[in-house]
SEZA-891197 format. One line per field, with one value per residue (C-alpha): residue number from 1; residue in one letter; x, y, z. Coordinates in Angstrom, 2 decimals, always signed. Example, Ala and Ser with C-alpha at 12.3 -4.5 7.8 and 13.67 -1.06 7.14 Angstrom:
! SEZA-891197
kolti: 1  2
guse: a  s
c1: +12.30  +13.67
c2: -4.50  -1.06
c3: +7.80  +7.14
//
This chain:
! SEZA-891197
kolti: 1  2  3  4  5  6  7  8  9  10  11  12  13  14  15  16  17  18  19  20  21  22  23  24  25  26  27  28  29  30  31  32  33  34  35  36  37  38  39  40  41  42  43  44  45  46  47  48  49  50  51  52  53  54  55  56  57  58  59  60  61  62  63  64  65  66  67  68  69  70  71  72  73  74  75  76  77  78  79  80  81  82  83  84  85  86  87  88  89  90  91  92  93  94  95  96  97  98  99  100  101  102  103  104  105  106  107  108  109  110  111  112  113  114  115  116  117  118  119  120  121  122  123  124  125  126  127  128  129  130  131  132  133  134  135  136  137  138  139  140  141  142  143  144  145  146  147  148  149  150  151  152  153  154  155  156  157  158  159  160  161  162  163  164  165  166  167  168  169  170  171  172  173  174  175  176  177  178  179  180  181  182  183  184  185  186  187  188  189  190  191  192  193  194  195  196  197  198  199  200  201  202  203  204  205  206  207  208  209  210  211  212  213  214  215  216  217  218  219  220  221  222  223  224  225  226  227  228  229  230  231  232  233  234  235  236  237  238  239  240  241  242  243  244  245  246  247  248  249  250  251  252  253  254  255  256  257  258  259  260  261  262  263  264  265  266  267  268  269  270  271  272  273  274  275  276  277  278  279  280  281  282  283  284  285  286  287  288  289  290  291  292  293  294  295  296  297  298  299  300  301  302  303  304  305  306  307  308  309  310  311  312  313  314  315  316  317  318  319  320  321  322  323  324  325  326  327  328  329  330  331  332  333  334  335  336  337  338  339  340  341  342  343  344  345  346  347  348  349  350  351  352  353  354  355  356  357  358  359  360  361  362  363  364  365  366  367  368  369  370  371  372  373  374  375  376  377  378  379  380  381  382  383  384  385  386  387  388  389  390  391  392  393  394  395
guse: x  x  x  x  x  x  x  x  x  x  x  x  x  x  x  x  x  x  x  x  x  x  x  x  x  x  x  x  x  x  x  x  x  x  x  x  x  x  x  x  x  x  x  x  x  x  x  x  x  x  x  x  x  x  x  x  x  x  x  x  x  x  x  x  x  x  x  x  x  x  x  x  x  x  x  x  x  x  x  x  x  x  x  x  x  x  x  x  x  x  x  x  x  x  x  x  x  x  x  x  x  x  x  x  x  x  x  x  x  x  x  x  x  x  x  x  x  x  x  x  x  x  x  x  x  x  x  x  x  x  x  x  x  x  x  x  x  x  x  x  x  x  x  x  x  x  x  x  x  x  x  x  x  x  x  x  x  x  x  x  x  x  x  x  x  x  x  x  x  x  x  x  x  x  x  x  x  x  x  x  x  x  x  x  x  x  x  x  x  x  x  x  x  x  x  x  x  x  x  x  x  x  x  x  x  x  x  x  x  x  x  x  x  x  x  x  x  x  x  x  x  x  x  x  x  x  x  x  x  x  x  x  x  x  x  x  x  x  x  x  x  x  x  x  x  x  x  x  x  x  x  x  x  x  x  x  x  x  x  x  x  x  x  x  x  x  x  x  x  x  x  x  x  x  x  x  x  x  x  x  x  x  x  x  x  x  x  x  x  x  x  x  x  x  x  x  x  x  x  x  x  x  x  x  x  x  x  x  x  x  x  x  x  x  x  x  x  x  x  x  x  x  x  x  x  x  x  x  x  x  x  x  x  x  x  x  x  x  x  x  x  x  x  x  x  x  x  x  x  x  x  x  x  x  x  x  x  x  x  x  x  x  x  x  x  x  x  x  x  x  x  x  x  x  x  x  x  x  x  x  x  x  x  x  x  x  x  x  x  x  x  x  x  x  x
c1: -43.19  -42.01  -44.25  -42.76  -45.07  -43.84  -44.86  -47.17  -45.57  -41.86  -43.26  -44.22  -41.35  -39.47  -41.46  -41.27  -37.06  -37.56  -39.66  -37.05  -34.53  -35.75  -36.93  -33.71  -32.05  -34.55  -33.59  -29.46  -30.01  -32.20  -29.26  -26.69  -28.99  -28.94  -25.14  -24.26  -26.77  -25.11  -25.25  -28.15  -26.38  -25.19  -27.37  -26.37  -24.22  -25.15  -22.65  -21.63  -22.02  -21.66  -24.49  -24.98  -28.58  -28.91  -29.02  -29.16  -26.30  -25.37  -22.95  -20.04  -17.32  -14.10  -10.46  -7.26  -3.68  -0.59  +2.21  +4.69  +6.52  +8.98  +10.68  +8.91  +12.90  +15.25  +18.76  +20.84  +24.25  +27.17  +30.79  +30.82  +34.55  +35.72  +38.06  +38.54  +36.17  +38.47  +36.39  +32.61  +32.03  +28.11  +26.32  +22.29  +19.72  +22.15  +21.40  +23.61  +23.41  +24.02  +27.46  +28.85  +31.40  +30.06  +32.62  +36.03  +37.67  +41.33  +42.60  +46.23  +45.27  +43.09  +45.75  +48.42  +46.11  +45.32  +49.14  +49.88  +46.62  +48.39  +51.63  +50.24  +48.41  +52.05  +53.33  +50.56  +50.93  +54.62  +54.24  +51.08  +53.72  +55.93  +53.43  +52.85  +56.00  +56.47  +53.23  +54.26  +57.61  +56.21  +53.80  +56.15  +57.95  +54.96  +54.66  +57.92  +56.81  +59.77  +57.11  +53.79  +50.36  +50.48  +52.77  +51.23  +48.10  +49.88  +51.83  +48.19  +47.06  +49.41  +49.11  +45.09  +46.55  +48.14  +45.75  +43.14  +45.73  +45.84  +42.58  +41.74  +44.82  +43.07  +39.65  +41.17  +42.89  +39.70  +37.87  +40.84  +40.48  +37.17  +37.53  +39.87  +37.31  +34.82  +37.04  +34.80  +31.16  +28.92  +25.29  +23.31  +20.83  +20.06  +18.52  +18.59  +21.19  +18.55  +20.91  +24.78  +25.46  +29.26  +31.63  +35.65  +37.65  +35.72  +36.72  +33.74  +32.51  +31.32  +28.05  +27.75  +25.49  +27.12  +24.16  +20.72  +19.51  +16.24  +15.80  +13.95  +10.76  +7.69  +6.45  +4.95  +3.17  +3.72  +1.47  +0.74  -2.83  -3.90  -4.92  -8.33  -8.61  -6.08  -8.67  -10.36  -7.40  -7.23  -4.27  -5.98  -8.50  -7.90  -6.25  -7.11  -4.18  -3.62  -0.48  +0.26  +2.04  -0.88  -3.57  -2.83  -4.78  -4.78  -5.66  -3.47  -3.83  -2.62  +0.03  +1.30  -0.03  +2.03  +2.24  +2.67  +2.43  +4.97  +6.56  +6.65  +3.44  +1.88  +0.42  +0.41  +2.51  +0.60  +2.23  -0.05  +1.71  +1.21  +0.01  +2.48  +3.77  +3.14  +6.40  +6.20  +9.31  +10.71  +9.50  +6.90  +3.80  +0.71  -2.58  -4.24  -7.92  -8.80  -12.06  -12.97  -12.98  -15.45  -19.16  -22.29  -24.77  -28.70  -28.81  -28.02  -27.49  -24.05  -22.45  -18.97  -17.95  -18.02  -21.05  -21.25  -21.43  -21.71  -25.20  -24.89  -25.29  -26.00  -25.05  -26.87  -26.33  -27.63  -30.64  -30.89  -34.79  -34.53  -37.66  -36.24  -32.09  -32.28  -30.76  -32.29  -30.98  -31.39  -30.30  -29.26  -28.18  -24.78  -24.51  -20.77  -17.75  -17.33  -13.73  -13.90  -18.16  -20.83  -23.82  -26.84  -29.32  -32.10  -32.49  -32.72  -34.52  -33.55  -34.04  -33.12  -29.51  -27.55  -24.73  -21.60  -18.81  -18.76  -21.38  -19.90  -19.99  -23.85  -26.81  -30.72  -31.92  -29.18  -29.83  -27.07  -26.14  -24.55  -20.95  -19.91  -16.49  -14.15  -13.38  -9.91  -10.24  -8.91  -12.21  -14.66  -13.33  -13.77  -17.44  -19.52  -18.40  -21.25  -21.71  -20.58  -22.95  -21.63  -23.83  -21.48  -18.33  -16.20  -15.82
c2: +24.48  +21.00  +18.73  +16.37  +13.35  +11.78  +7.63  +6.96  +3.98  +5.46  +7.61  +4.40  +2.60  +5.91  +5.92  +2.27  +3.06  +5.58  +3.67  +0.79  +3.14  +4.64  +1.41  +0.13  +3.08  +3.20  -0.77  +0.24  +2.92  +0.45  -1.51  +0.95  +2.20  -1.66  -1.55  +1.06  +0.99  -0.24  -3.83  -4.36  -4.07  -7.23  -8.22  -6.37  -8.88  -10.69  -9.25  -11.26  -9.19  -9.38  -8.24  -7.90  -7.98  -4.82  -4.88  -2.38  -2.96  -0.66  +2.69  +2.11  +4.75  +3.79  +5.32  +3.49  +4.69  +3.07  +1.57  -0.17  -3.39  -2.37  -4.11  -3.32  -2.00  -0.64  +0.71  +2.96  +1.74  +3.49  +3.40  +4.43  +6.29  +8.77  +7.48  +6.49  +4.00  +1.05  -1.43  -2.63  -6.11  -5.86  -4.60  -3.80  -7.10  -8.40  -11.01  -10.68  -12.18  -11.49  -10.51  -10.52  -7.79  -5.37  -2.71  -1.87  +1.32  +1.91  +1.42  +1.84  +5.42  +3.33  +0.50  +3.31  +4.90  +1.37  +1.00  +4.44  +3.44  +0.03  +2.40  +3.95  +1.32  +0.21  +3.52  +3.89  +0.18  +1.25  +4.23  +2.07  -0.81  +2.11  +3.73  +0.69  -0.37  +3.27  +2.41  -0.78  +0.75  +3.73  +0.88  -0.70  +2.75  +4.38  +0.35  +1.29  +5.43  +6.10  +8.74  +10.48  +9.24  +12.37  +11.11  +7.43  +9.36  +11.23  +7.86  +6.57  +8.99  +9.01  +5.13  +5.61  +8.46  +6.23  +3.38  +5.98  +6.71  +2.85  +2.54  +5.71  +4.05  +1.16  +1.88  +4.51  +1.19  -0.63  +2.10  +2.59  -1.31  -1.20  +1.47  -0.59  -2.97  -0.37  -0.01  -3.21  -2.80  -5.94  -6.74  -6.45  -8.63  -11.08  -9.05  -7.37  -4.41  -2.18  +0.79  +1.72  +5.16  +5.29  +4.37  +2.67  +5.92  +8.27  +10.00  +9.48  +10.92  +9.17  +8.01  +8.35  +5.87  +3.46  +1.18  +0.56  -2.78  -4.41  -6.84  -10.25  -10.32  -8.35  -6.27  -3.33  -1.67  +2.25  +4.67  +8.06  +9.53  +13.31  +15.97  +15.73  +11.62  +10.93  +11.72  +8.60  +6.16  +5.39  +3.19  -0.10  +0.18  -2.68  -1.96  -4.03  -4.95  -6.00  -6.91  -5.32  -8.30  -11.19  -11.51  -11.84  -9.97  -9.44  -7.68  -5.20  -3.61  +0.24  +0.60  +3.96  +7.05  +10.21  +12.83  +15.41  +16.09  +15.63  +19.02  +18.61  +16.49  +17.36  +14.23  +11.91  +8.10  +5.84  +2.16  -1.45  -4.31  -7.47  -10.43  -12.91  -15.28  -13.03  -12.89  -10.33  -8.76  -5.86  -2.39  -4.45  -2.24  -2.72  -1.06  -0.22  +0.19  +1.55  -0.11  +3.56  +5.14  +3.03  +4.44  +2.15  +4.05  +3.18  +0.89  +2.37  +1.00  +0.55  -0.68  -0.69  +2.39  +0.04  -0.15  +3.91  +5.67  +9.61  +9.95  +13.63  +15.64  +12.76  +9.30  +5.87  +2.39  -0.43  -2.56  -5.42  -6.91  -10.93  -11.75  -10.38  -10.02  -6.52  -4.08  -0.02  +2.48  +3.89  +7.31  +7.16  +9.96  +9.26  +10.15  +9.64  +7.38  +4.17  +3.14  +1.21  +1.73  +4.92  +5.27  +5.77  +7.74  +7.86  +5.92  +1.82  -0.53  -3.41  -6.19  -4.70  -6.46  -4.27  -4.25  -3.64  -4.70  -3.99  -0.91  +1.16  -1.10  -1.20  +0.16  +0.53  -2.69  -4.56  -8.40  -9.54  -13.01  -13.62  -14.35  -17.17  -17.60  -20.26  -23.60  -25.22  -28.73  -29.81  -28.33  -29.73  -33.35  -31.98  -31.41  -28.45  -25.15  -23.97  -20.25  -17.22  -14.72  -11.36  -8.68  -5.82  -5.97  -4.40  -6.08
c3: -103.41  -102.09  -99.61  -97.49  -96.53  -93.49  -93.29  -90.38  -90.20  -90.17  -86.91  -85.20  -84.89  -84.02  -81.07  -79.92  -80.13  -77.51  -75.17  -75.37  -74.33  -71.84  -70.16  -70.53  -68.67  -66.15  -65.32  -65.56  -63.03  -60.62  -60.73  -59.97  -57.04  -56.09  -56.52  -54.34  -51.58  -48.11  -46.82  -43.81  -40.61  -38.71  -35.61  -31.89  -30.15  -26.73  -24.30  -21.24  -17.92  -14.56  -12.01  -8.25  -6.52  -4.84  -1.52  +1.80  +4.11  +7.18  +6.31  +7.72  +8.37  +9.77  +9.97  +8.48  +9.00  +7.32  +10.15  +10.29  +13.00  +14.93  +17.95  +21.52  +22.78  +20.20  +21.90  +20.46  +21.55  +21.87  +23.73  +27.31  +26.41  +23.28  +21.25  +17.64  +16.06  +14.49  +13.33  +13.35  +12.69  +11.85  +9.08  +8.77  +8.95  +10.73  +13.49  +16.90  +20.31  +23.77  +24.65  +20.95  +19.81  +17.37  +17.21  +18.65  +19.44  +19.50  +23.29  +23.51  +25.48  +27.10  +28.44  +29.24  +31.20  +33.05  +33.15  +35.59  +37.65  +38.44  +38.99  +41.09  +43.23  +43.94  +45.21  +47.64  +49.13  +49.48  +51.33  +53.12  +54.30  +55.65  +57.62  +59.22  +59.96  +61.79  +63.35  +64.55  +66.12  +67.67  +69.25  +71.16  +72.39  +73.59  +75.02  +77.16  +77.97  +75.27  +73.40  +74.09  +73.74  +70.75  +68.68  +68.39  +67.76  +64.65  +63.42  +63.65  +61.20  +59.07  +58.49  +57.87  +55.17  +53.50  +53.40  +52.21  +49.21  +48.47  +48.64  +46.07  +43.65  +43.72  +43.08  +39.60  +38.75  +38.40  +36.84  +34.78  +33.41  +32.95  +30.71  +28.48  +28.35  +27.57  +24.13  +23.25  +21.94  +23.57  +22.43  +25.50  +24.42  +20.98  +18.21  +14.70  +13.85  +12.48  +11.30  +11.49  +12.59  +12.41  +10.23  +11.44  +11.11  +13.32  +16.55  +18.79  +21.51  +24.96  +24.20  +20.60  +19.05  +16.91  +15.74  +16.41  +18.09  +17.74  +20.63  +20.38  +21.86  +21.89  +18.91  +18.64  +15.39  +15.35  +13.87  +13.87  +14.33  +13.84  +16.87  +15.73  +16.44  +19.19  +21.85  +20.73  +21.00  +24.37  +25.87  +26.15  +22.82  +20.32  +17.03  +14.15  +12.16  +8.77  +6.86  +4.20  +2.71  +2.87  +4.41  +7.92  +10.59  +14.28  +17.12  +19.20  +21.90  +22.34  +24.65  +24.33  +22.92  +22.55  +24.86  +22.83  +18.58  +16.24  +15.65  +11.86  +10.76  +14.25  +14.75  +17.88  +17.51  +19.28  +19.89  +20.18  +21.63  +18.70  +20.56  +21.83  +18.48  +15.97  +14.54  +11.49  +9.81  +11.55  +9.42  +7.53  +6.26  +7.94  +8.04  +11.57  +11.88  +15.82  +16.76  +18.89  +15.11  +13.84  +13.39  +11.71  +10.19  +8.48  +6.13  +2.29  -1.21  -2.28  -5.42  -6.71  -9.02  -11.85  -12.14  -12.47  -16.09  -16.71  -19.01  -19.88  -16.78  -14.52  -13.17  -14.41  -14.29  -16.44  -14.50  -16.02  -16.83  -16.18  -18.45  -21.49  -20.42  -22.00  -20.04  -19.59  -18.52  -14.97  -13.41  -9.44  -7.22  -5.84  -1.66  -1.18  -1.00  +1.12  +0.76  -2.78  -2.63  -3.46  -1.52  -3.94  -2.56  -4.67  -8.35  -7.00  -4.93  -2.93  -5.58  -8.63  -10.74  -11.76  -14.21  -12.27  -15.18  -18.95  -18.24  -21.23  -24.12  -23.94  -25.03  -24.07  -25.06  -26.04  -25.08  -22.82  -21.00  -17.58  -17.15  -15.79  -14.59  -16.00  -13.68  -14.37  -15.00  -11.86  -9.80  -12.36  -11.61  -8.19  -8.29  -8.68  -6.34  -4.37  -6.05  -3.70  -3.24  -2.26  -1.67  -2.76  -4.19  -6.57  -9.81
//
């Protein structure tokens, strides 16, 4: 039988091996778990915003409708004969005064016709100068009892015949010349060709309208207004107009209102005269406001929709805490629309800021700063800009 003797000693160091070891891996995997673990997260940043005081101003509801300038007389004009259009010597923006020619129609027809009414005008003085001369010799026989008192009498009558006839030949003549002149399209008055409605080449009727003339002078701006409203507009209200190109405004006074609707859109046109100067371009855009559609209402809270954000199933804004400039969260209760505005009904106080730009890049919390616009150079050498403050406005 063999015996194996094991050396304490042998068992010893064995054992200090393993403890080595297993400290050492115990320090490689700490390091790994150093290694590998992800980097602390940078600090929030301090976002600029912009902010309005909230405030209660009055509800106002008022009624807008697009028009446009037009000139207070615009005439259709036409030839007062038929005949063939030959040429037309204006075109559309076109400026024109009185008496100028703006289209010609062919007018040898025209100048014949003229021609026999002169013809004729002859023919009837000639039979005119021979009435009278038998006139003037049955005169003197009746003068000497030669005839009867009858046959004067019938002489006379034929010589008033005859006159009648010159008279008739004459009057066709002039009517006859005028219409050669007629063959000539005049501007009855300085203005703007607006629109052509013929073209040289076309057989034209009396009457048919050629062009479209907007006089010099008073302006009106047109717009049309539904059944439902027209009651309202009464001729004499005052019209507030903006242009649609600037930022001119004025007051105009309605004129006309429309008898009857529109067939198609069944609205009512109603006209207010521009005040005297206002010289704006003819079928400009502008945007009348009718001071009899205008309602105030109690005072509400109003902010821009900018400063709205959708927090699950309901509205907040961002209130903004001046001590700290952290902003929170804060849910309102949206009324209804005021052109570019909401009404909040419930959710804010007169007082509080509120974040009306930047509201979705933020969190509950997050430290924020004001913005300040930038001032070119040019104002800083200036001075300083006494700050604007607008009590709602959309950003």
């Amino acid at each position: 039988m063999n015996v194996v003797r094991v050396n304490p000693m042998q068992g010893a160091v064995c054992r200090h091996h393993r403890g080595g070891w297993l400290a050492l891996t115990i320090a490689v995997a700490g390091l790994l778990l150093v290694a590998c673990s992800r980097p602390a997260p940078p600090p929030e940043p301090i976002r600029a915003v912009k902010v309005m005081t909230v405030g209660a101003l009055a509800l106002t509801s008022q009624t807008q409708y697009t028009g446009e300038v037009r000139a207070r007389i615009e005439s259709r004009l036409g030839f007062r004969v038929a005949g063939k259009l030959t040429q037309r010597v204006v075109e559309v923006g076109q400026r024109v005064r009185a008496g100028q020619v703006l289209a010609q129609l062919d007018a040898t027809d025209l100048r014949l016709g003229a021609d026999a009414a002169r013809a004729q005008v002859a023919a009837a003085r000639t039979n005119r100068d021979l009435a009278q001369a038998d006139f003037k010799r049955f005169a003197d026989l009746r003068a000497q009892n030669f005839i009867s008192a009858a046959e004067l009498e019938r002489r006379q009558a034929v010589l008033d015949a005859a006159q009648a006839q010159l008279d008739a030949a004459q009057a066709q003549a002039t009517a006859s010349g005028n219409q050669t002149g007629y063959a000539r399209l005049l501007a009855d008055a300085s203005g703007v060709v607006t629109a052509v409605l013929a073209e040289p080449g076309q057989v034209l009727a009396a009457g048919s309208p050629v062009l479209v003339l907007a006089q010099d002078g008073a302006r009106d701006v047109v717009f049309a207004v539904p059944e439902d409203k027209v009651a309202a507009v009464a001729v004499g209200s005052v019209v507030e107009v903006h242009a649609w190109a600037g930022s001119a405004s004025v007051s105009a006074r309605v004129r006309e209102v429309a008898a009857s609707a529109d067939p198609v859109t069944r609205t009512f046109v109603v006209k207010a005269a521009l005040p005297a100067g206002v010289a704006w371009s003819l079928g400009s855009t502008v945007t009348a406001l009718p001071r009899s559609l205008q309602r105030a209402g109690a005072p509400v809270i109003k902010l821009p929709t900018s400063a709205l954000r959708q927090e699950g199933q309901a509205t907040a804004v961002w209130v903004l805490d001046a001590a700290s400039m952290t902003v929170r969260s804060q849910p309102v209760q949206v009324a209804t629309a005021d052109g570019n505005d909401v009404v909040i009904s419930a959710g804010l106080a007169p007082g509080m800021q509120v974040v009306v730009a930047g509201v979705h890049v933020l969190a509950p919390g997050q430290k924020v700063t004001l913005y300040k616009e930038k001032v070119p150079s040019a104002q800083k050498e200036q001075g300083p800009i006494a700050p604007e403050i607008k009590a709602s406005a959309a950003q």
